[in-house]
Each structure stands twice: as C-alpha cells, then as structure tokens.
C-alpha positions in Angstrom: 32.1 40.5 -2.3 33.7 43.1 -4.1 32.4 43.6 -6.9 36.0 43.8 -9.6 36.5 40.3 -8.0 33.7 38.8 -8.6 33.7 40.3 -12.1 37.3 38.7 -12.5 36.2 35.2 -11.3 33.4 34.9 -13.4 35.5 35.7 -16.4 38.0 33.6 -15.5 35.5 30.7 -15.1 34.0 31.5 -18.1 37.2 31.3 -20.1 38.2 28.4 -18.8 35.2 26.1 -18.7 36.5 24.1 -21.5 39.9 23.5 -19.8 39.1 23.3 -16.4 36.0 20.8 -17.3 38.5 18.2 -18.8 40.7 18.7 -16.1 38.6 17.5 -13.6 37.3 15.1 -15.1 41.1 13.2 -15.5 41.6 13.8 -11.9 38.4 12.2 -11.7 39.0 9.1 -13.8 42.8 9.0 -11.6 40.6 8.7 -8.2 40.1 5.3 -8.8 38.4 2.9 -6.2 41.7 1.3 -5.0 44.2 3.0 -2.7 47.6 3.2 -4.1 48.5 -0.6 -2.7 46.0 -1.9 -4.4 46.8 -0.5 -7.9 49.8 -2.2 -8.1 50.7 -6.2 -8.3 52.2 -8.0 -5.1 55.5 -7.9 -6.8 55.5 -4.1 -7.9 54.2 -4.2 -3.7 57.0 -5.7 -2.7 59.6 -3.5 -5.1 58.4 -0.7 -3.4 59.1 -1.7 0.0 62.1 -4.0 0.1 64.1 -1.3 1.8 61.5 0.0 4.0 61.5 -0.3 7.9 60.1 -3.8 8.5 57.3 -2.4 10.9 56.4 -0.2 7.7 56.3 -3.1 5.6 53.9 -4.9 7.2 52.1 -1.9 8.2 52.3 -1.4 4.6 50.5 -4.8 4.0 47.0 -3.1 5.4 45.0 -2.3 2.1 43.8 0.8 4.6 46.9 2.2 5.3 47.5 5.3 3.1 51.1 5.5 1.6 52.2 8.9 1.5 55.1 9.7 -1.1 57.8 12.6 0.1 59.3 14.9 -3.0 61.7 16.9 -1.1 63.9 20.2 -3.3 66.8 19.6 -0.4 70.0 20.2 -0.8 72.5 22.0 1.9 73.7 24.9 -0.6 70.5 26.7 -0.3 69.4 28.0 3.0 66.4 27.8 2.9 66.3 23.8 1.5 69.1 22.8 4.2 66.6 22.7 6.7 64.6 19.8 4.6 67.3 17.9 5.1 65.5 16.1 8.7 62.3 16.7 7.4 61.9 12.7 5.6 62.3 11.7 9.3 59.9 13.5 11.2 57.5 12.9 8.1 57.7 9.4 8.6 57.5 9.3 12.1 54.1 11.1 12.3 52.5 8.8 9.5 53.4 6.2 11.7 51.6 7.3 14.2 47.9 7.4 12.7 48.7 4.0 10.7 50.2 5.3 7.7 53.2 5.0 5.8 55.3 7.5 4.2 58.3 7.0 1.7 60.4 9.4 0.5 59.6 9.1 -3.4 62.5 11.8 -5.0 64.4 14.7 -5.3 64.0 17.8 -7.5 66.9 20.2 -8.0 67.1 23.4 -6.7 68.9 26.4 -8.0 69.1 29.9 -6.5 68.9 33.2 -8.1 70.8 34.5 -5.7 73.5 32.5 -6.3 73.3 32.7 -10.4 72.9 36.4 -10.9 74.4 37.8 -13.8 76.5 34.2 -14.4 75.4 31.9 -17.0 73.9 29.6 -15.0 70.8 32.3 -14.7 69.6 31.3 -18.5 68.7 28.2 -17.2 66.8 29.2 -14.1 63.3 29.9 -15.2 63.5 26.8 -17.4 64.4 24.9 -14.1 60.7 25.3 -12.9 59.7 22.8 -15.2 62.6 20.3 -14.8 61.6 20.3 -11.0 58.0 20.1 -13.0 58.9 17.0 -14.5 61.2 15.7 -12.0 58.4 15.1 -9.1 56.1 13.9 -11.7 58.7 10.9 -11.9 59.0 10.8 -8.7 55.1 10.3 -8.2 54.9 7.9 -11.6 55.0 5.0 -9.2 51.6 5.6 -8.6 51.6 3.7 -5.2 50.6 7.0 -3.1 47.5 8.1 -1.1 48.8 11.8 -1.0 51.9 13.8 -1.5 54.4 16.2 0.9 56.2 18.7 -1.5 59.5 20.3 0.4 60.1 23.1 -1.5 60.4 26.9 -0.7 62.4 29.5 -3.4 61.7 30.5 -6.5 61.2 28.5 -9.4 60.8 25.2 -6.8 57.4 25.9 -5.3 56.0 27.1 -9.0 57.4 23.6 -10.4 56.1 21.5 -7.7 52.7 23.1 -7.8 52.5 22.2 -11.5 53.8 18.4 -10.7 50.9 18.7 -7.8 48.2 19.6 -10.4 49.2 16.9 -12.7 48.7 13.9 -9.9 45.8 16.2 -9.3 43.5 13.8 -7.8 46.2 13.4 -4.6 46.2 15.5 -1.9 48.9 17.6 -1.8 50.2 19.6 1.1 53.6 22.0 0.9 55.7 21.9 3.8 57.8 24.9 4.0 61.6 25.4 5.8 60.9 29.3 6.8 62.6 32.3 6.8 66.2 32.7 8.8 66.6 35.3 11.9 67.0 38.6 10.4 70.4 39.8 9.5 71.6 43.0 8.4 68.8 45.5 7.7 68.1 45.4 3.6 68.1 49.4 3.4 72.1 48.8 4.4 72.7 46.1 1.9 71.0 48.1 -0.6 73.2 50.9 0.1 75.8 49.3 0.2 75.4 47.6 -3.5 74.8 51.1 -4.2 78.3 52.3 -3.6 80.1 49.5 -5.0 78.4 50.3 -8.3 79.8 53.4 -8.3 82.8 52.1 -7.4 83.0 53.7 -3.8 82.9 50.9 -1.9 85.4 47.8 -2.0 84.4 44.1 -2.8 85.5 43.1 0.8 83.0 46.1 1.8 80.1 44.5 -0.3 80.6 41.0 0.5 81.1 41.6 4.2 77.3 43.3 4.2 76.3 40.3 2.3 77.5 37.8 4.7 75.8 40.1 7.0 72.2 40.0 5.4 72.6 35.8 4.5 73.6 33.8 7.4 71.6 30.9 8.1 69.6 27.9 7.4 66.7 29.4 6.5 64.7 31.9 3.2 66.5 35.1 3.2 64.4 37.6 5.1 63.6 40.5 1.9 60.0 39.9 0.1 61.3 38.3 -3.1 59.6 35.4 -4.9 60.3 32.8 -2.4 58.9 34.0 0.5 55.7 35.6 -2.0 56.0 31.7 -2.5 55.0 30.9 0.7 52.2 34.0 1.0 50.6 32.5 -2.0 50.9 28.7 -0.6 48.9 30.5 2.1 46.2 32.1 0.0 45.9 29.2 -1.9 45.1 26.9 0.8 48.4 24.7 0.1 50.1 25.1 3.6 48.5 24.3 7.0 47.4 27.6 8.4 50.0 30.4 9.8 53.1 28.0 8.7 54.7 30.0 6.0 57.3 32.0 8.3 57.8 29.9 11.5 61.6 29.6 11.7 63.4 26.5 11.2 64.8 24.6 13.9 62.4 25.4 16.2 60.2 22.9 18.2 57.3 24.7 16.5 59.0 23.9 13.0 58.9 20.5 13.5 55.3 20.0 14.9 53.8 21.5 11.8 56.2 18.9 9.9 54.3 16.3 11.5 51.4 18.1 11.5 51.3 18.3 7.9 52.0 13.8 7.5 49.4 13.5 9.9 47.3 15.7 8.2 47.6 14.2 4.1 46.9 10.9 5.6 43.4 12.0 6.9 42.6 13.4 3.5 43.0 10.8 0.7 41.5 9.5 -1.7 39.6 6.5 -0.1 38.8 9.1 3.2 35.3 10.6 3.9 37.5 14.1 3.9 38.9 13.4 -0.1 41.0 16.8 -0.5 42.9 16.7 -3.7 44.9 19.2 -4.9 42.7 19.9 -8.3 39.7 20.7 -6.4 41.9 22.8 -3.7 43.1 24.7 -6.7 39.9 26.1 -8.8 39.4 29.6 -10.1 38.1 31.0 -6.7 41.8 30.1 -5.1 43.7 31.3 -7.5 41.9 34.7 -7.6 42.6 34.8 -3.6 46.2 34.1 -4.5 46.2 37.1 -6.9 45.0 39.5 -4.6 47.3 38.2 -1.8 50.1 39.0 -4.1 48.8 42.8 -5.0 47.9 43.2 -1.3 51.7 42.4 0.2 53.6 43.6 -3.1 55.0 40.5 -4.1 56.6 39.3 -7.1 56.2 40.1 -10.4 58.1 36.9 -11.2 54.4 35.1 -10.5 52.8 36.9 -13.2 54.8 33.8 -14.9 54.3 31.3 -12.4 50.6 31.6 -11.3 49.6 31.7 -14.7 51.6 28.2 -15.5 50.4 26.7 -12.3 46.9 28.3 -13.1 47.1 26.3 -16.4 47.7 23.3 -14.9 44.5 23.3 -13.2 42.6 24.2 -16.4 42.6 27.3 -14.8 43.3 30.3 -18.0 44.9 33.3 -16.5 45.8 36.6 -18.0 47.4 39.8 -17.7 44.4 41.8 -17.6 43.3 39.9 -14.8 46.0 40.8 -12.5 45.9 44.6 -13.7 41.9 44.5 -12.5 42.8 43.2 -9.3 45.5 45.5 -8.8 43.4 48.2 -9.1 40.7 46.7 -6.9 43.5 45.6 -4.2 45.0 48.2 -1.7 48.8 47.4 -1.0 48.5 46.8 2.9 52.3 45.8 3.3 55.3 47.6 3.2 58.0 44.9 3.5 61.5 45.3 1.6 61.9 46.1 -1.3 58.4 47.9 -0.9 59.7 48.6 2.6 62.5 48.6 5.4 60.9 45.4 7.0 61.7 41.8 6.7 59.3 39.2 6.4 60.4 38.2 10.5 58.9 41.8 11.1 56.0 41.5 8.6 55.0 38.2 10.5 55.5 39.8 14.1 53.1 42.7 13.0 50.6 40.5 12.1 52.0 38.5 9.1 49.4 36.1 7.0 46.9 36.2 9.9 45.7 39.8 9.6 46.0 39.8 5.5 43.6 37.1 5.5 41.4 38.9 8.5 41.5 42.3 6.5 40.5 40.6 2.6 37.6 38.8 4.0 36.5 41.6 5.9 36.3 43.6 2.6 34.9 41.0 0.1 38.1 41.3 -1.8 39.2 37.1 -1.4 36.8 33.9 -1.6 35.8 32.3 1.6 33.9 29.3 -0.3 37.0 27.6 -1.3 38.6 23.8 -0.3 41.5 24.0 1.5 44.1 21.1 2.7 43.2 22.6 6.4 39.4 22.0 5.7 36.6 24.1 4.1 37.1 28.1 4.0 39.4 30.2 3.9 38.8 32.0 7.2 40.5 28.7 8.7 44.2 30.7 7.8 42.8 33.4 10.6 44.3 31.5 13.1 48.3 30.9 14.4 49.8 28.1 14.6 51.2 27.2 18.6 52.8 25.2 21.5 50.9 24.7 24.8 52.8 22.2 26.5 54.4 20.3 23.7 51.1 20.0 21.7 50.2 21.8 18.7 47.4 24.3 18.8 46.0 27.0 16.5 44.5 30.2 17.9 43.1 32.8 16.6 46.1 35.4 15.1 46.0 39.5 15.4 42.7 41.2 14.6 44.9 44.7 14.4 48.4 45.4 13.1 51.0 45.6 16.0 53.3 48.0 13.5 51.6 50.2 11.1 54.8 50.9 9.6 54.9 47.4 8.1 50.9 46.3 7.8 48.0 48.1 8.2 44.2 48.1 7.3 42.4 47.9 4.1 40.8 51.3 5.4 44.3 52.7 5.7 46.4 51.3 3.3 49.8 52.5 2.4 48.1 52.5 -1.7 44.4 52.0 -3.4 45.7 49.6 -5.2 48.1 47.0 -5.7 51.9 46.8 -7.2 51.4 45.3 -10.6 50.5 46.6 -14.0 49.7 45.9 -17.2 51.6 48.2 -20.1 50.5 48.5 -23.6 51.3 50.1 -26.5 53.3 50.1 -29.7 55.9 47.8 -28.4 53.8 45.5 -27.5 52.4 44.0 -23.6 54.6 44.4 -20.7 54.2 43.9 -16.6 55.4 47.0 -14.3 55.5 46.8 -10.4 55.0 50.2 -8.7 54.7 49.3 -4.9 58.1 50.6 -4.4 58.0 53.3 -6.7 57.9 56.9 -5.8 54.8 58.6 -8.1 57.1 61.1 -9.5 58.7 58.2 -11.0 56.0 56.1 -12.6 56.0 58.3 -15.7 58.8 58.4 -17.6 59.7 60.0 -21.7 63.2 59.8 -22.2 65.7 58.3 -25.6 66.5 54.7 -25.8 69.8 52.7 -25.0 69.5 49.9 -26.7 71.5 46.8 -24.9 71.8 42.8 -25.6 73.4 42.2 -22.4 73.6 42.6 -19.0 77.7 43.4 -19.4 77.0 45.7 -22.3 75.0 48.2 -20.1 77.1 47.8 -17.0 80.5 48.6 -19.6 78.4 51.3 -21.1 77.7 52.9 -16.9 81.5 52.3 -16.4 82.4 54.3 -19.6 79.8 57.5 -18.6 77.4 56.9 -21.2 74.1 56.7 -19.2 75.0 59.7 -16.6 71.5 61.1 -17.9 67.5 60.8 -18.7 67.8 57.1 -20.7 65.2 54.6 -20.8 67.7 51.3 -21.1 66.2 48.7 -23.4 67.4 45.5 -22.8 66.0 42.8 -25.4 66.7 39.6 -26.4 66.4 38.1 -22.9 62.9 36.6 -23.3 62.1 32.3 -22.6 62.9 31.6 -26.7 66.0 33.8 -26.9 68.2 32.6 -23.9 65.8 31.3 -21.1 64.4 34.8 -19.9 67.3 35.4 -17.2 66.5 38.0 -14.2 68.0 41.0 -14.7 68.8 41.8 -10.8 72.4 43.0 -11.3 71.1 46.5 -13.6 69.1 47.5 -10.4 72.0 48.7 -8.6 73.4 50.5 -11.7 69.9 51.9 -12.8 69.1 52.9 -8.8 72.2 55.1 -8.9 71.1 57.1 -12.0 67.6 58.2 -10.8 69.6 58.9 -6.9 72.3 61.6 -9.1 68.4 62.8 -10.7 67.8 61.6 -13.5 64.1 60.0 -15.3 65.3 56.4 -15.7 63.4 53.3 -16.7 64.3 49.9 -17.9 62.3 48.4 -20.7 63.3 44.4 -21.4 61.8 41.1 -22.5 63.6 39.7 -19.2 62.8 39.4 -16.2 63.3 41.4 -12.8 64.1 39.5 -9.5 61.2 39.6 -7.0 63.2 42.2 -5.2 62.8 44.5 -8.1 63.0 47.8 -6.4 62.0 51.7 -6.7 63.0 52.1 -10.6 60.1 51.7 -13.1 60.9 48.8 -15.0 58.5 47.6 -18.1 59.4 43.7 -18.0 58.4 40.6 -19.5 57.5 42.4 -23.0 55.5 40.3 -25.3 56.5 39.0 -28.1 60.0 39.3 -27.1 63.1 40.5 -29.3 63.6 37.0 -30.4 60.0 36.4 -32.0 60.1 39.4 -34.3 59.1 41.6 -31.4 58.9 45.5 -32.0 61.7 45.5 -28.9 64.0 44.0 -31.6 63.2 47.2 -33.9 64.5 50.1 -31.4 67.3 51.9 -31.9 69.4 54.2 -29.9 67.7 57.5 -29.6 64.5 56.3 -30.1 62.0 58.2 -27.6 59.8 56.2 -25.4 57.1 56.7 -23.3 56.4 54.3 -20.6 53.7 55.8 -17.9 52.3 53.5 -15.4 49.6 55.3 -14.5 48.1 55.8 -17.7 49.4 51.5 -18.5 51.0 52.8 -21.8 54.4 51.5 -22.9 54.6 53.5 -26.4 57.8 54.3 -28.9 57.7 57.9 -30.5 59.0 56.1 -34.1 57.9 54.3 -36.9 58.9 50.9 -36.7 57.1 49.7 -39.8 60.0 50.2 -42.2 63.0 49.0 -39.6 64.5 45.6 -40.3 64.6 43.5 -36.8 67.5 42.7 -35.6 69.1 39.6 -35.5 68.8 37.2 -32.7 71.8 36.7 -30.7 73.7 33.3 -30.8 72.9 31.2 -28.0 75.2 30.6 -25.0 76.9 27.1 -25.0 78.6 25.7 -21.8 77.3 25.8 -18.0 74.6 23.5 -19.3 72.8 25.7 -21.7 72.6 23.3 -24.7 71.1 20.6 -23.1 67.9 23.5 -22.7 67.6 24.0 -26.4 64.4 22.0 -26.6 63.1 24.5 -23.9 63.9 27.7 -25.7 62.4 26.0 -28.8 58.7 24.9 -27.3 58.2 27.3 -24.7 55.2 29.9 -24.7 54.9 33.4 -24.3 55.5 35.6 -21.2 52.4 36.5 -21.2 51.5 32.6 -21.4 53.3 31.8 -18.1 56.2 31.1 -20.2 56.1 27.4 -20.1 57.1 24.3 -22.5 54.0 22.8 -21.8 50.9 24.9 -22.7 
C-alpha cells in the first residue's frame, strides 16, 4: 500500500474511534433478531400490505421472506430521474422471483443545478441534500424492511440518500443508478459557445440551440460534473453492483442490473448468512478508496461537502487535509470534460471504472480489504457487467486504456497528483481544483473586486470594469448566509477574461458547480462572510495572493482594524423562508456543511 494512504487511514481511524465506535454499535443494537415482519404487530402487518398484489401478500405472510423498501428521487423533469420512473416494476418483479417482496416505500425530491443556475431557487439546493436526507429516513421509519433500493443519480440526491442509508445503517443498501444519455454535442462547443454569448457575440437562440444540442435525453448529462462523480464514488465505495454506473438507460442491459440489484439486497439482509449492511460497507477504508477515486478521475469539488457529511454519518471524521494528502499522493489518470474533451460515454468506452479500479490496486493507492454490496473486495469492480443470451454475466473489464487521450496508467498519468487542494492563509481555509487548470495559471497576485452577488459582477463585466488582472471576491454565499448557491454562471464571464490575457481568479465562500473549469477558483472559504469571516473584511483594491501550488490563499492588508461588513438580507420567496432553520443550524464548509453535525 502506499504509504500517504495508509498514513491517511490510520489518522482517519484514529480520529474517529469515538464516533465511528458508537455508530456501530446503534446499527448493532437496530439488527435485531426479527426480520422486519416480525417487528411489527399483525395489524401494523396488515397496514402495510392492504394494497399490495395479493400473491405479495401472502408471500408477505412467510416470516422468511425479506421485504425490501424502494426510495426512488423520480421525477420526469430530470433526465437523468425519468428513467426511474419503470424502475418500482422491474424491482418488484425480480424480488419476486427469489421469494421476496419489495414495496415502493417513498419519494425524495429532486432538483437540478442545471436547471436553477443563477435563479433563486439555487439557495436552496445544497440545503436540499438533507431534505432528501430526511425524506427517505421517513420513508424507511416504517421499519418493516429487510434492505433498501435508493434510485437516485445527480447531485445533492445521491449525497442525501447516502446519509438516509447510513442512518438505517444496519440495512443493506444498494443504489441503483439511471445512467448517462448518448452523447450530444461535444462540451468544448457548448463551452464555446457560452463563451461568446457572454461577450455578447452570440444570440440567445445561438446559445440555447447548442444547449438543446448537448441535453437531449432521458439519461445524466454526459460532462464529469457531480452527478456522474456520484456514480464513480457509488463505485469506489462499493454502493453499486459492479461496472453499473454508466450503462445507458433503456437498454436490455439497464434493466438486468435493475433486477440484478432486488435480487441481490434480498440475499444480503439482516437474518442472511451474507449480512451486508450499509454501516459496515461504509468504514474508513471505503471512504479513503472513494477519495482517491475522486482525485484520480478529477471529479467534483462539490464532494469535498458531501463525502465529508456522508462520512459523518458513518462516524466516519473527515477533513480537508485529508483530501489535500491524497491529492498529492493520487495521479490524475482521466481527462474527461471539464478536465477534458471527453464525455463520460467516452471515458467508459476507454476503459471507464474497470481500469481505474485495475490501475489503484495495482499501485497500493485504494483498499482491497473492504465489504462491498457485491461481496468482499474491492477487486470484485474489475469486472463488466454483460448479456450472453439474455442472462446477466460479469467479465473481466480492460486491463489497458483503449484511448490514452481520455484514461491512461498510473505510470503515465496526465498529473502526479490529483485535482483538489487545500488553501490557507490570512483569509482563512479554502478548496481549489486544478485538473483543468493550465500551471501558468495556478498562481495568481492581482487587486480585489469585491462582489455580493452573482448580478453584481456580471453588471460590473457588462459595464468594462474587470477588462484586467482582478481577483473577484464573491462573499456572502456560504450555507449560513443564503444556502451556499453554486456559482456556475461567473465561469463563462471569468473564462473570457483570462482568454483576452489576463491573471484572473475567483475567491468566494460559495460554491463552484462540479463542472468548474480552467480558472483558479479559491471556494468554499471558511468561516464564510456571514460568520465574521476575514472574506467579509476585503475591500476593493485589496491585493491577494492565491497560489495553488504553494496551498496559500493570503491578503496583502491588515484586516485587524476593518469593521466586517454587514450580512446581506436574506432572500424571501421561491421557497427560501421556509429554509431559515437550515441557514441557522448548519455547519461549516469545511464541516460538510450540514444541519446535522
């Protein structure tokens, strides 16, 4: 094993014995010696099933028969949930085949990013993670379930159903995913396109019709943002059955896994000789392999929030200088968009999860001694998922990369070291990803704009103020000051400055979408503007240094003195006062950002 791994998981244990020691022993004390039937009285029974399919209520009647609850994110506005719309089905229909019963226990919501960017709707986004949180835990409350199916793919959904998994920890818990759609419009076009309509020199109908172009189907879309790092870390983590992350939806292989996956959390209950639960699936050793599957690809900083919340719910403690140790210990052996030209179609043709996982154990750099829903090891997501004549079969996926333009070797990587970073100085902790950013770039000294809102620095582009060297600080978009919003829309403006040659950076308390692209950006600064953060200090002018190479995020000014200033009013309407009692209990970034630790 490597040895900056190993170092990291033993600290990580050691932090967390406390935590992680309480934790399972609750899961242990939920086990019971009953399976869920038994639990409840003949009446609660019956409640349960009076709607059922009458073969599934008297199948339902055998105290053997494990009862599988379904928590499903579907809904037909996002592409990449419509396809869990038939899933409840073919769910059912498998468990009935080995004896079992499955129900289809609730519904989370599920909101895109894509869809809220730069609208109001976006302040209530991250918060949505734990509403899904809390939404499947009610869903599960019944407590009449032998193991869970979680139908969830994007953003905040997989994060929040992770953390409702790890609550009902002592269930097995296996995520079903929808896939990615067929592969649109190439993202370097889109991007360019976005480009010119932020200067202005393309037309709406121009910009719309690329976007039409790069989003149209059932399905993820296709760049390597947080949904489909979602599914790499599902993966990593042991969560999915092997190789299913980016099969396409629709497809006759689609649907075996679907079953495959029923079939599969009935076998490994809590009365079976195979007892799988999702607590013991997710210890320290699988989350460090999902940490070093996100350095190795370049995926989302947006996890930096989410693994350490779902971390947490484990009893697992996570921190940021455990992620900038790994990314210095990782070598970045994808290059899929934004990091790249390819799409996640291309990124599984060349090799996809298969030859990651192949190339980490190879070089001691991810855990083989770890549970997963597929069995024991790791090395059990080497192989591919397949047809042969109508049955499911896994094989054994590529042992070498079929495009080294999209995935290649840890002996030959594209970098040493992984995308994210850790920043520190005088205005306090930040996260950087560098994957896609050129080296000339990763240093940057330049005066301070010093924005409140997204609008304010796109009126400020519009009126020629930032046609030079600026580092753009946008504050008072942390979780406590208005829900930590992504910041997405500034990328176009700020990727135009550094094309006309300028040294631009972003610093915020916000966050950057997952497709945060080639402009250093210094995000998730802790303590944000709105807890008396030195963010809320800076002024216009104000030099600052952020360099991540060196991991320093430093103002040339003396801050002492400065009054802070004022937190913004927060934003009523679309929603956003009923979240008050999120923006009120939640936790640092650098916390995971969560109402609940």
């Amino acid at each position: 094993m490597n040895p900056v791994v190993l170092a990291v998981t033993a600290r990580i244990v050691e932090r967390s014995r406390e935590t992680r020691g309480a934790y399972l022993a609750r899961i242990e004390a939920a086990r019971g010696d009953e399976p869920g039937r038994a639990k409840l009285s003949c009446a609660n029974w019956a409640h349960a099933f009076a709607a059922s399919d009458p073969g599934d209520r008297m199948r339902a009647l055998d105290p053997k028969a494990p009862n599988l609850g379904i928590v499903s994110a579907y809904n037909d506005m996002l592409s990449a949930h419509q396809p869990l719309e038939r899933y409840p089905a073919l769910i059912k229909a498998a468990a009935r085949e080995v004896g079992a019963t499955a129900q289809f226990a609730g519904g989370v919501p599920a909101m895109c990013d894509g869809v809220t960017q730069g609208r109001p709707g976006m302040e209530l986004s991250l918060f949505s993670r734990d509403v899904i949180a809390m939404a499947a835990g009610i869903a599960l409350s019944h407590d009449a379930f032998d193991g869970a199916l979680f139908l969830g793919v994007c953003d905040k959904i997989v994060p929040g159903l992770t953390i409702a998994a790890l609550s009902f920890g002592h269930l097995p818990a296996i995520f079903v995913p929808a896939g990615p759609m067929p592969s649109g419009l190439p993202n370097s076009e889109k991007a360019h396109v976005r480009a010119l309509f932020a200067e202005g020199k393309a037309s709406r109908a121009e910009l719309l019709a690329a976007e039409q172009a790069s989003y149209h189907g059932p399905g993820t879309c296709t760049f390597y943002g947080t949904a489909n790092s979602n599914q790499m870390l599902m993966e990593m983590m042991g969560l999915h059955l092997p190789g299913s992350a980016f099969i396409h939806p629709g497809t006759d292989l689609r649907d075996a896994l679907v079953g495959a996956a029923a079939k599969r959390c009935a076998a490994i209950g809590p009365r079976s000789d195979a007892w799988t639960p999702a607590g013991h699936v997710v210890d320290e050793k699988a989350v460090v392999n999902g940490l070093v599957g996100l350095m190795a690809t370049g995926g989302s900083t947006n996890h930096v929030l989410h693994l350490v919340a779902m971390a947490r719910s484990a009893g697992i403690l996570l921190r940021l200088e455990d992620f900038d140790a790994l990314s210095g210990a990782t070598p970045l052996l994808a290059r899929v968009y934004p990091n790249g030209a390819a799409d996640v179609n291309q990124f599984h043709a060349a090799g996809g999860m298969a030859f990651v996982v192949r190339e980490l154990l190879q070089a001691g750099l991810v855990h083989d001694d770890v549970l997963t829903i597929a069995g024991p090891g790791l090395r059990r997501y080497l192989q591919e998922p397949h047809l042969e004549d109508g049955v499911l079969v896994w094989r054994d996926g590529a042992v070498e990369s079929l495009d080294r333009a999209i995935l290649r070797p840890v002996n030959d990587p594209f970098e040493r070291e992984g995308g994210i970073r850790q920043l520190s100085g005088g205005l306090g902790r930040a996260v950087i990803k560098v994957s896609a950013v050129k080296p000339e770039h990763r240093a940057v000294r330049a005066p301070a704009a010093v924005f409140e809102t997204q609008a304010a620095f796109q009126d400020a582009f519009k009126r020629g103020e930032l046609d030079r060297d600026v580092i753009a600080v946008v504050r008072f978009q942390g979780p406590r000051a208005n829900g930590m919003p992504e910041l997405h829309s500034l990328t176009p403006i700020l990727t135009v400055l550094q094309d006309r040659g300028h040294q631009v950076a972003l610093v915020t308390d916000g966050r950057m979408s997952g497709a945060s692209g080639k402009v250093p950006a210094a995000i998730h600064v802790t303590p944000e503007a709105a807890a008396g953060g030195p963010l809320s200090q800076v002024r216009d002018g104000d030099m600052i240094r952020l360099d991540a190479v060196a991991g320093v995020l430093e103002i040339e000014a003396d801050l002492a003195a400065r009054p802070s200033a004022q937190t913004p009013a927060s934003g009523e309407g679309y929603g956003r006062e009923m979240f008050s009692v999120f923006r009120q209990a939640v936790g640092a970034a650098d916390e995971g950002a969560s109402p609940f630790f």
